[in-house]
N, C-alpha and C positions, 0 to 999 in steps of 0.2 A: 166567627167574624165573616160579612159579606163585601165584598169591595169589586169596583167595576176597575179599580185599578190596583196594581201588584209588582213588584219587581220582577223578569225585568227590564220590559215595557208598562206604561210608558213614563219615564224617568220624570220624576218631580218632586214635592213636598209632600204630596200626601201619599204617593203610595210608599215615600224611605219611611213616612212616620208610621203607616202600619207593620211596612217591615220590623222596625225597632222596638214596637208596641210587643208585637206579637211574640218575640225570642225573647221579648224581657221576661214579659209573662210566663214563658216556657221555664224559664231560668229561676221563677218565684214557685214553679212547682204548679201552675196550674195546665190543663189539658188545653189545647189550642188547635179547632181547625177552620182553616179559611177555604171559602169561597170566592172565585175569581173566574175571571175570562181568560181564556185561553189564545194567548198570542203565536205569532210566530215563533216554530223550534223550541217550545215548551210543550216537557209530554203532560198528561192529560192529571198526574200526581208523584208530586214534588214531598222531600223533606227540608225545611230551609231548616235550620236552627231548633230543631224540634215540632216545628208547628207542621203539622201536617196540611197539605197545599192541595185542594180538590181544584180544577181548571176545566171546565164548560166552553163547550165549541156553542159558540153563539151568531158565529156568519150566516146571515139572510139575507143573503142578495135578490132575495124577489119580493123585498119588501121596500116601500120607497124611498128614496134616499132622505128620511129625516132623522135627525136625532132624538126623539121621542120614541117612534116607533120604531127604531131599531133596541134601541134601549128597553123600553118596557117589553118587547115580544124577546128580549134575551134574558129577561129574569125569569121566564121560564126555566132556562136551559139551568139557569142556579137553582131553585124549586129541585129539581129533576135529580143533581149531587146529593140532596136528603137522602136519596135510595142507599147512597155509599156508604153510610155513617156505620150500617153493619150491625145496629141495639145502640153503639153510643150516643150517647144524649148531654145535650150543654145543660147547662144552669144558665148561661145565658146569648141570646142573638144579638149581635152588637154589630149595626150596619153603618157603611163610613161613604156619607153623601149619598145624596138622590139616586145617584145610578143603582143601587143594588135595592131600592127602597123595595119596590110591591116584594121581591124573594122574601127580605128581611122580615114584613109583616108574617107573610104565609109562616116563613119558616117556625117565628116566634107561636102562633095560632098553632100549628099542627104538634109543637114540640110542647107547648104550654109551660112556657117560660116566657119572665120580661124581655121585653125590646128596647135596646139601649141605641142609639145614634149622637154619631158625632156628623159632623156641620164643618168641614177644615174652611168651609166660604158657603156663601152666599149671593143667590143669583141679581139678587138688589146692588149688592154690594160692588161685585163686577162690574156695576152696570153705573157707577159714581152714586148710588140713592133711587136711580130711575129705570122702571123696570119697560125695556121697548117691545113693541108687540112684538109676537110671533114667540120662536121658540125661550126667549129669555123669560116672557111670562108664564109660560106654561109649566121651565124648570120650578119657578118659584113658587106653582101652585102644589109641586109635586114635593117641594123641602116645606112648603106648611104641612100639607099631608103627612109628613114622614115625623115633623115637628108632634103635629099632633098625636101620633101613633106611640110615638115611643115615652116609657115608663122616664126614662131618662134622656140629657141630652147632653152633651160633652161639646166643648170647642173651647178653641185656643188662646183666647186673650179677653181683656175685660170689654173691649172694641167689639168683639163678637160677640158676647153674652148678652150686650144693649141690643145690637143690631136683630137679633133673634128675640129678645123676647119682646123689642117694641113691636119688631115687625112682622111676629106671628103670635101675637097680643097671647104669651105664655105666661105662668106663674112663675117669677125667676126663683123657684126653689127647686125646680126640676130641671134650671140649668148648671151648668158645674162648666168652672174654668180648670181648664188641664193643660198646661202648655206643650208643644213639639219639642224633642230631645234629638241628641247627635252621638255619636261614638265618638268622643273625642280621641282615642288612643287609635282609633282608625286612621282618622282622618292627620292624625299627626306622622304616623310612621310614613318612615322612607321608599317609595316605591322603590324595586327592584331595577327602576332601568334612571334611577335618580342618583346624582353622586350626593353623600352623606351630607353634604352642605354647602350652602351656595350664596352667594349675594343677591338679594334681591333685583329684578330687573324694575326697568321703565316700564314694567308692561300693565297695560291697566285691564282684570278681569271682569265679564260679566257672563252670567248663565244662566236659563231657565227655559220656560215654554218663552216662545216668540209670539208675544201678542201685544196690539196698542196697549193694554193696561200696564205690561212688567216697563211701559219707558226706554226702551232702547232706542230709539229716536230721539230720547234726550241726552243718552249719554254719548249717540254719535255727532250733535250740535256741542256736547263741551268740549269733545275731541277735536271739533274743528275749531274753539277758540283757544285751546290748547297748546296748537301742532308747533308754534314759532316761540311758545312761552316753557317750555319742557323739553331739554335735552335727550335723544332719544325714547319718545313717548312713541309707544304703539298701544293696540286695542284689541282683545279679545272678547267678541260675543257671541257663546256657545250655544246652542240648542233648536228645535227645530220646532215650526209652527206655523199658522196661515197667515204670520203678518213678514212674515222672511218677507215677498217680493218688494214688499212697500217699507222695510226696512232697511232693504238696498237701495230704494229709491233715495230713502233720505241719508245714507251714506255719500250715495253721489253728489247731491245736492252741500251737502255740506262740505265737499270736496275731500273726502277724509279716506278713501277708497284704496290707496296706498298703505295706509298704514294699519286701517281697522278690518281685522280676519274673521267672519263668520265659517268656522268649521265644521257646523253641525253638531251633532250627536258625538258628546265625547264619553270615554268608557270612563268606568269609576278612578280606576287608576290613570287616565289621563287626565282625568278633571285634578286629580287629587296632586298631581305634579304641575298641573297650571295653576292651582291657589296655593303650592309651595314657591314657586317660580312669581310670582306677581308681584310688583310693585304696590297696587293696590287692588282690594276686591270692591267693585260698585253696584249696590242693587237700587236701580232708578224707578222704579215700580210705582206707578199712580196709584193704583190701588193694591192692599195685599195685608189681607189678614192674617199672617202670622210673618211666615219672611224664614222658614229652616234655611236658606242658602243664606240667611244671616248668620245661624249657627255654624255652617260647614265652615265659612269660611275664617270663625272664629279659633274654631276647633283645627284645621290648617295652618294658622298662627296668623294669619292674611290680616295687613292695617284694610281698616273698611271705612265704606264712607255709603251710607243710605239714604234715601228718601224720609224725610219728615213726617209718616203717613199711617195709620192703620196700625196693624200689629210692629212693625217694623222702631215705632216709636215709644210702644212699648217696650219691646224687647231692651232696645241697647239707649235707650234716652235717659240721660242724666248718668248713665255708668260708666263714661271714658271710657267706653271699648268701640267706638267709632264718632263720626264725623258726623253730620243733619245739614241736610239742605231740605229747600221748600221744595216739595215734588213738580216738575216739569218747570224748574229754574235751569238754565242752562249753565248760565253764568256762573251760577253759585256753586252749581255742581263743577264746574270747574276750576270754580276755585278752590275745592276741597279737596280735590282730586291732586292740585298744585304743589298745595300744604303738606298734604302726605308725602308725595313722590321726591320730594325735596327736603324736609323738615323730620331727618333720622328719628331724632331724639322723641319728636309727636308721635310718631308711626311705631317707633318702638313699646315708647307708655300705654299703646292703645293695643298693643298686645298682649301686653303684659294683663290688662285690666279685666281683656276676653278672655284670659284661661281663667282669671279668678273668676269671674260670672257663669262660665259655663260648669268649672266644679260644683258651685253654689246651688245652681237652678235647673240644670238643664240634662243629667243620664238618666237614659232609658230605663234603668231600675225604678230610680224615685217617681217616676212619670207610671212605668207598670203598677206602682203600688197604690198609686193616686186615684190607678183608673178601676184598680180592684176594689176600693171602700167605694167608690161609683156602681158597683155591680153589685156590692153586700148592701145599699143602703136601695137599691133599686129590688132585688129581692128580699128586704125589709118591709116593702110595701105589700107583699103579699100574705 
């Protein structure tokens, strides 16, 4: 596997989902080694869960500060990890998003095995359907490219599978829906600095990358029509990103600046005792092709309340394990948020409903196995 992202930096959905991939797979008996950048206070080769962890110093600071061409001149540096491999040899290369694409092809060409890519989004998709000049169009010319390369192609919902093959006019036989999975028994246990059981608070969660698309600016406009309608209501929105300043702007503005905490970057085990601790988990997100902080927070036991949108309405729509408002309603997302915080008996039922759905559909085992008949049926073609 090649991935420009990896635990553990920088924290989100896709690189927990290759985490998760990759030790399932370990755990099903197959060989697993990934390819990655190399972040801060990570050494250069890791063992996570069996999978062996190769880690490429890829910093070029005398190269311009675009994201293109820091990216593509760092897939050398993945290119370069082939030498480590030592005789071992995959059966198959399997690259996750654009970022690791030109490695992924080389790798697959020089190794003479299929190239399999997953797609966890898309640069159209980010972008509401419209792709704006400059680097947005260029990512997209480089996920057809990657589209077209590979033997197969994996993503997460049936919302994705359309978006790909309309929009990189594929044969959808070579696309496969695989959805993202959670440790639920993780995400359930009691951290160490948590007492064994608690009462729910008024506090309402949200967490992710900070960008206009994940909606945080709409869940800090429901908090301000909120604040006088919800007895002890506060707000948590975790994570770190380039829309933070203009996030706080519209914290101010909605006058909510008292009560709503952006903490940054929380570790696993503090996030994991903020979705035990929470009233309700909110993922307000305009756009968002799959939605795993919809699973963590299932998997937590967390009442949840999401966006109407993308994978997200996939996931939990029509299953009584959360709440649907219309994305960038403020109102409605407040009043969802109301219903929960207030209304035990609802918030309870919709807990209940998230553990049955997450047993059903969503460990990492049944997900490795999925993605395995993807790799036999992909070296089937040869």
């Amino acid at each position: 596997m090649l991935s420009w992202e990896f635990p553990p930096e920088p924290a989100g959905g896709t690189a927990a989902h290759i985490d998760g991939l990759a030790r399932a797979m370990v755990r099903a008996g197959h060989e697993v080694v990934l390819i990655t950048r190399r972040t801060p206070n990570t050494p250069s080769e890791t063992d996570a869960g069996g999978v062996r962890v190769l880690r490429a110093d890829v910093d070029l600071p005398w190269l311009p500060d675009g994201l293109l061409a820091r990216t593509s001149s760092a897939n050398h540096a993945f290119v370069a990890q082939l030498a480590r491999l030592d005789g071992w040899r995959p059966d198959i290369v399997h690259a996750h998003n654009w970022g690791s694409a030109w490695a992924a092809n080389v790798a697959g060409t020089l190794l003479d095995v299929p190239l399999v890519a997953t797609l966890h989004g898309t640069e159209r998709g980010r972008n509401g359907g419209h792709l704006p000049s400059g680097p947005p169009t260029d990512v997209n010319a480089v996920e057809w490219w990657l589209a077209l390369r590979a033997t197969r192609i994996i993503t997460s919902t049936k919302l994705m599978v359309r978006e790909i093959v309309d929009g990189f006019e594929l044969d959808p036989g070579v696309v496969h829906r695989i959805p993202n999975g959670v440790d639920p028994t993780w995400w359930a246990a009691v951290g160490p600095e948590e007492p064994p059981a608690r009462k729910r608070s008024g506090r309402v969660l949200a967490w992710g990358r900070v960008r206009y698309e994940k909606g945080f600016q709409v869940l800090a406009r429901a908090i301000g029509a909120l604040r006088y309608r919800v007895i002890g209501l506060e707000c948590t929105i975790a994570g770190r990103g380039s829309y933070l300043p203009e996030l706080q702007s519209q914290i101010d503005i909605a006058g909510v600046g008292d009560i709503v905490e952006l903490p940054g970057y929380l570790s696993d085990d503090e996030l994991r005792a903020a979705v035990h601790d929470a009233g309700c988990v909110v993922i307000p997100s305009l756009y968002e092709p799959f939605g795993v902080v919809a699973l963590e927070a299932l998997a937590g036991g967390a009442p949840l309340v999401v966006a109407d949108t993308g994978g997200l309405a996939e996931l939990v729509g029509g299953t009584g394990s959360a709440l649907l408002f219309e994305p960038g309603n403020a109102d409605e997302l407040a009043n969802c948020i109301e219903q929960v915080l207030t209304d035990h008996h609802t918030a309870e039922e919709m807990v209940r409903r998230g553990r049955e759905l997450l047993d059903a559909s969503y460990s990492w085992d049944a997900i490795a196995a999925r993605t395995a008949a993807v790799y036999a049926d992909a070296l089937g073609d040869r």
